[in-house]
N, C-alpha and C positions, 0 to 999 in steps of 0.2 A: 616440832610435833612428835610423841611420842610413838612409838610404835603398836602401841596396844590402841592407840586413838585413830589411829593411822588404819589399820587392821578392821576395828569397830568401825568404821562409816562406811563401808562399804557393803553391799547386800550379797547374797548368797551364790548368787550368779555369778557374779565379778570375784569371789574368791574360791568358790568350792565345784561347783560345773559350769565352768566355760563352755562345755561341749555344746550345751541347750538352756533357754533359761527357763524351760518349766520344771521346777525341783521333783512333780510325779513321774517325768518322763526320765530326768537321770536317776532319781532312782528305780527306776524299775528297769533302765539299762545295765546298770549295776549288777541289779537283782541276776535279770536274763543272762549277764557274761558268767557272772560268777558259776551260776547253776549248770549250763552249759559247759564250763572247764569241770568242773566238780564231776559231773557226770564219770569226765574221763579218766578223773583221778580217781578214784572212788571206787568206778567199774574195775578199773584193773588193781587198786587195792584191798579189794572186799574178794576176788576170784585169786591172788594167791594168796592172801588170808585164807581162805578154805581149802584150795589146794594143799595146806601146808599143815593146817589141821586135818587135815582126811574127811574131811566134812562129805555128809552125803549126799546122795542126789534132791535128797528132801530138802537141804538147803537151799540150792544150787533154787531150785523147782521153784519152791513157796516163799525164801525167806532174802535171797540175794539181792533181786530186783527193789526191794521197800529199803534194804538198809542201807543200798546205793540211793534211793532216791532222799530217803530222811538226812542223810550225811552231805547229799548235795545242794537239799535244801537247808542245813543250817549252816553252810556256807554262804550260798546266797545272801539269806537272809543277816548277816553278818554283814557282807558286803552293801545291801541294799538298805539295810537300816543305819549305817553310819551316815548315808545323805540323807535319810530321813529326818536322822536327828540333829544331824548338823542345821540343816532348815526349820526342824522345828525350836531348836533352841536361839535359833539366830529373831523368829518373829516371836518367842516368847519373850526372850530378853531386850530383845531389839538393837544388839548389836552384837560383832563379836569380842573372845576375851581369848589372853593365853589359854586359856583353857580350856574354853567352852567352842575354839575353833575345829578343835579333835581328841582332843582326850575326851571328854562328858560324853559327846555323842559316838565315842568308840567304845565307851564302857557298857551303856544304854544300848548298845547296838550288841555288843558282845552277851548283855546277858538276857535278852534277849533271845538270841542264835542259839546259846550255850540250853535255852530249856527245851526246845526243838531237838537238838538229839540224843542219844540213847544217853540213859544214865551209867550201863556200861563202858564207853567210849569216854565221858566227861572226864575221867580222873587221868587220861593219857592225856587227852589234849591239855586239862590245867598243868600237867608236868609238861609238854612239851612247849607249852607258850611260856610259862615261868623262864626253863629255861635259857627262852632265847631273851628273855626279860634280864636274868641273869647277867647273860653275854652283851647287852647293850649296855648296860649298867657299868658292866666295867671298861666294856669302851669309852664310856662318856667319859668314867674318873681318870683313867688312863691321858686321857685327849686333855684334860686341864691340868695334868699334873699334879693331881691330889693321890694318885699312889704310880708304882714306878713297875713295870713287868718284872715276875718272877724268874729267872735262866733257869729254862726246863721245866717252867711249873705244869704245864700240862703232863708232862711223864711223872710229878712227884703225883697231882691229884688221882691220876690215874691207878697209881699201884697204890696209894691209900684206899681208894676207892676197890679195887679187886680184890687186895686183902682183907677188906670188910666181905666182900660179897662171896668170898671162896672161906671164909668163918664160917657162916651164915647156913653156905648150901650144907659143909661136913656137918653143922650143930642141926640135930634133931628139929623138927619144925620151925626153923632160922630162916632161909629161905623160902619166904611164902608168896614171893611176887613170879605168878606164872609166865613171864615172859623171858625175867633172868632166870627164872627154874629151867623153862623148855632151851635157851641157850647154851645155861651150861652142860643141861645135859646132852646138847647133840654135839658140842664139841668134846665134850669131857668123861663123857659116859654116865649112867648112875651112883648114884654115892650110896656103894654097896658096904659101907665099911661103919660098924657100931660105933656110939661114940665113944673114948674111950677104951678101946679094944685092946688088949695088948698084944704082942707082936714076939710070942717067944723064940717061938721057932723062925722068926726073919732071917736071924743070922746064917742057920740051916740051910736055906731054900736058898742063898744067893748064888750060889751056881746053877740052881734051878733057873732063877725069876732070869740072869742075863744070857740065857738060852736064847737061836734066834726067833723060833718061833713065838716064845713069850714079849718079846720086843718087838715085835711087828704087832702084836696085838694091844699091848700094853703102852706102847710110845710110837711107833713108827706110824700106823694106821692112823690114829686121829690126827698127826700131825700131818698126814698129807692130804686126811680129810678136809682140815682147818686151812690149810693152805690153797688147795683147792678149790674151798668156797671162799673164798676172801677175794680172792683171782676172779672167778666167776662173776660175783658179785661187784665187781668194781667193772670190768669187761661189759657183761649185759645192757648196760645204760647208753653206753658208748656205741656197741652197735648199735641199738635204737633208734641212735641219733644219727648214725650213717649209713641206716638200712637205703634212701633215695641216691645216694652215690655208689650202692652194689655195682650197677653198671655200667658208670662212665668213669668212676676212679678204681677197678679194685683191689689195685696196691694201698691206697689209703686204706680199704676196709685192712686190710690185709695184717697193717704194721699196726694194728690194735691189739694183736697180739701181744708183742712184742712192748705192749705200754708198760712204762715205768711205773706209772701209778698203781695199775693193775698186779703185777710184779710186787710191790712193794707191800700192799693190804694185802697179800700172801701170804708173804716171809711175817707179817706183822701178827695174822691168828696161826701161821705154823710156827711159827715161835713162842707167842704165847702157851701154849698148850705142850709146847718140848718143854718148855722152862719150867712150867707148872709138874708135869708130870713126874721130873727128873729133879726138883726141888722137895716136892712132898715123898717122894721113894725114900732119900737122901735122908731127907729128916725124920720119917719113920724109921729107919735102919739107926739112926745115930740116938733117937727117943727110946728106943723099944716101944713105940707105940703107935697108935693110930687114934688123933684125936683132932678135933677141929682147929686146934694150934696149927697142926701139920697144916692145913690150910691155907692160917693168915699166913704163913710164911711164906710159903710157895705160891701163894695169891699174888705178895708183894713185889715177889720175886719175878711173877710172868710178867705183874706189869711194866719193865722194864722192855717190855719186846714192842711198847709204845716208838722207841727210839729209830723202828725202820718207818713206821706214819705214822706222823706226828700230827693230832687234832685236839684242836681244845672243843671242839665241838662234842668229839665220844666223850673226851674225858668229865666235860658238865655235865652232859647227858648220863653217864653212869653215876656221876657223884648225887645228880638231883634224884635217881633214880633210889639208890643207896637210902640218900637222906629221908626220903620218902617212908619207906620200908623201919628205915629205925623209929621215924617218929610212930608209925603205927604199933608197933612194939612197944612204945614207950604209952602211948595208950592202953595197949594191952595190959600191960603191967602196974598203971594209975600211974603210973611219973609223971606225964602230961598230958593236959586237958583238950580233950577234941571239939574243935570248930564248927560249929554248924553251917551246912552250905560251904566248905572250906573248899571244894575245889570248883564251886560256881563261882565264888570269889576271885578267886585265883585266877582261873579262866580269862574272867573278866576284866580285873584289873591287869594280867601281864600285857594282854589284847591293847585293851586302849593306850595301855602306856606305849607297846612296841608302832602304834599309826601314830602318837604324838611323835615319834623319835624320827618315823620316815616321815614326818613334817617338817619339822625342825633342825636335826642333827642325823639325817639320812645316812652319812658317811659312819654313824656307829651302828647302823642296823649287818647285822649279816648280809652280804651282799645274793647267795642265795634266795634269800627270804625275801627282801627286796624285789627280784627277778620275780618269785612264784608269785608276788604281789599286782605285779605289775601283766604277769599272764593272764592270772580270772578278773581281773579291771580291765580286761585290753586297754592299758595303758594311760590308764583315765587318773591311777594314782599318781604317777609321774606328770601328767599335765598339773593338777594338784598342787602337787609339791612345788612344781615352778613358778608357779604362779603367785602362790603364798609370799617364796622369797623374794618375788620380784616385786609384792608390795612392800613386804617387812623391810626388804635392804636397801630400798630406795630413801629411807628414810630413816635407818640405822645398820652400820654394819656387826653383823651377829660375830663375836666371839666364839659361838659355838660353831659356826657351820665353816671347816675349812672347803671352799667352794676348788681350790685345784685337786685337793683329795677328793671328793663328791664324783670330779670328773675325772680323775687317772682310774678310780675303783671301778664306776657305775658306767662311763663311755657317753653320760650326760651330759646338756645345755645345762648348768645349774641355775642362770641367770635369765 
């Protein structure tokens, strides 16, 4: 018996909530977890979101409390609609299919969720689900052998990737996407410099410019800014997470200082930002000029400071980010034709595709994502998952799912 025959004769209970078999009640357990973790992510992503824009009390007042609550509900409703429609497509059809097990009613559930919150917000989240759409995609081809890892590709995308985006910021209304704008400019300062500009008198001023005071302002200062926040920022999370051991371990809080990782996303944006600074000087002095050139070079050149942490996660994340920006450009200019609903789409399809993947071939999802998956489900996706395989493999073993990997990555029963 085949496995899709195998899979189909069973009802919705028996494959999708074991927990309970009335499909109103898991879904709307669903619904209730999701909305409940949401809150807490949300609450504390929506207050420094405004902290960090200066946002005012009129926010804070009037406007805080609805886009925590809208944001949490279209997470739920995401969550809660995937049983829905897994149910409803199970007594529509009357059975299950490859497909119709979790992808159909992940998509139907995603766009769904996706018209629930702000149209604002919609075009981050379709880039950040692509994304991780992306990075499954190439786990998957990876894992059959259909292409082979690049050595060092994440540090080559990367400085491709910077030296587009440090073109972008020097060229005159190039950099329009206000998140890499307010980035670079708090790492990097404003891009005070015409484009084009020429630079007669450079040669002049360099006993001026390697003055110390000029170099504390000009290279030293943001590089220990960047450094800093990178520290900071990798740090924060970690105490977070051992703020209950302050007083029965606090050598452990203690050696968090002292973290590699923390250390390392340091050296990673103060390096960035020395390399950048001291590649574009370098090049303006050798050009006589100041122009967006100077940029992609020294763009390409910082990104080389990928080498102290190393993530393929920034570097897709920048590239999709990147690509994003060029294609609206390329609309701007009529070279390519714009999508209607393009990033409800997207949304939508990366969504359903990435719960088909933590169905099926879990061991390519982000194990991250996985984790945050398995938080706003309390755990209800993980039962799921197990259970699936335990019909599916009982009566074919999957090529795709290496079930020792599943469990060294995830710390799961996969069986």
């Amino acid at each position: 018996m085949s496995q899709e025959q195998v899979i189909g004769r069973i009802s919705c209970h028996e494959l999708a909530h074991t927990w309970t078999p009335s499909c109103s009640s898991a879904a709307a357990g669903i619904f209730r977890s999701c909305f409940v973790e949401s809150l807490k992510i949300y609450g504390l992503l929506y207050m420094i979101g405004g902290i960090l824009r200066r946002a005012d009390v009129k926010y804070f007042k009037y406007k805080y409390l609805l886009d925590v609550i809208r944001s949490s509900c279209f997470l739920a409703v995401n969550g809660g609609g995937l049983v829905v429609y897994v149910c409803l497509l199970r007594k529509l059809i009357g059975s299950f299919s490859y497909l119709s097990t979790v992808f159909l009613p992940g998509f139907l559930a995603s766009l769904t969720a996706i018209l629930v919150e702000k149209k604002s917000r919609r075009g981050t989240l379709a880039l950040y689900m692509t994304n991780l759409g992306v990075e499954t995609t190439y786990n998957m081809l990876k894992e059959r052998g259909l292409i082979h890892p690049v050595p060092n590709g994440e540090i080559l995308l990367f400085c491709i990737s910077t030296a587009i985006m440090m073109y972008l910021y020097k060229k005159k209304g190039g950099l329009t996407d206000g998140v890499l704008n307010s980035l670079v400019r708090f790492f990097l300062g404003p891009n005070d410099h015409s484009p084009g500009q020429e630079v007669d008198s450079l040669k002049a001023s360099l006993s001026i410019n390697i003055r110390e005071s000029q170099m504390q302002q000009k290279w030293l200062q943001p590089t220990l800014k960047a450094f800093g926040t990178g520290y900071i920022v990798q740090l924060v999370p970690m105490l977070l997470g051992q703020i209950r051991h302050v007083f029965k371990r606090p050598g452990k809080l203690l050696r968090l200082f002292y973290n590699e990782d923390c250390l390392r996303c340091g050296v990673f944006l103060g390096s960035f930002v020395a390399i950048f600074k001291t590649v574009e000087w370098v090049s303006g002095f050798l050009r006589n000029k100041r122009d967006e050139l100077n940029g992609l070079i020294a763009g390409g050149a910082a990104g080389l400071s990928m080498i102290f942490y190393r993530s393929s996660s920034i570097a897709l994340y920048l590239a999709s980010k990147i690509s994003e920006l060029l294609y609206k450009h390329g609309i701007s200019a009529g070279i390519l034709p714009s999508i209607p609903y393009a990033e409800i789409l997207a949304y939508s399809f990366s969504t359903a595709f990435l719960f088909h993947a933590c169905t099926w071939e879990v061991h390519s999802v982000r194990p991250s994502y996985w984790r945050y998956l398995n938080v706003v489900t309390a755990k209800r996706l993980g039962q799921t998952h197990s259970n699936i395989m335990y019909h599916a493999s009982s009566h074919r073993k999957f090529c795709e799912l290496n079930r020792a990997k599943v469990d060294e990555i995830f710390g799961t029963e996969s069986s």
